[in-house]
C-alpha angles and dihedrals in degrees: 000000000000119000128213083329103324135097093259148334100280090050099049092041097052085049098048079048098052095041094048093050105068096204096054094036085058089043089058100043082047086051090051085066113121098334123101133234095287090042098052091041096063084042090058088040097058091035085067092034090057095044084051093045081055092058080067093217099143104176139358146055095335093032088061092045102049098044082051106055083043080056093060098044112118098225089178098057087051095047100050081052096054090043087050090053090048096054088039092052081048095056100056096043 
C-alpha cells in the first residue's frame, strides 16, 4: 500500500530519516556518485543494515522488527530518487 507517495511506510519513513539529518541526507547524495539505480540500492541497504548492526540488538522481539521493516524498504525507489536529485543538481551547476 503507498504511502505519502512510496511504495510503503518503511520506505517513506527511512527516506524522511535520512533527508531531515543533514549528515545522512549528504552521505546519501556522496554514495549516488557514479553507481546506478541497483548499485545505489545495495549501498543504501547495508548502509541501514549497518546502522541497525550498531544498535547492538542482536536477537529478539526489536531485533525481528526491525530486520523486518529494513527488509520492506524499497532501496530502489530511494535510490532512483536520489539519482534523480544528483543529474538534476548537475544540471543546474
Amino acid at each position: 500500500m503507498k504511502y505519502n507517495g512510496w511504495t510503503n511506510w518503511e520506505t517513506w519513513n527511512f527516506k524522511l530519516w535520512i533527508e531531515t539529518d543533514e549528515g545522512s541526507y549528504h552521505k546519501a547524495l556522496n554514495m549516488a556518485n557514479g553507481k546506478n539505480g541497483y548499485q545505489l540500492s545495495l549501498a543504501l541497504e547495508n548502509w541501514a543494515y549497518d546502522m541497525f548492526d550498531e544498535l547492538g540488538v542482536e536477537s529478539g522481539f526489536f531485533a525481528d522488527v526491525c530486520k523486518t521493516s529494513i527488509s520492506e524498504i524499497n532501496f530502489y525507489e530511494i535510490a532512483e530518487s536520489y539519482l534523480l536529485e544528483t543529474e538534476e543538481g548537475e544540471a543546474t551547476s
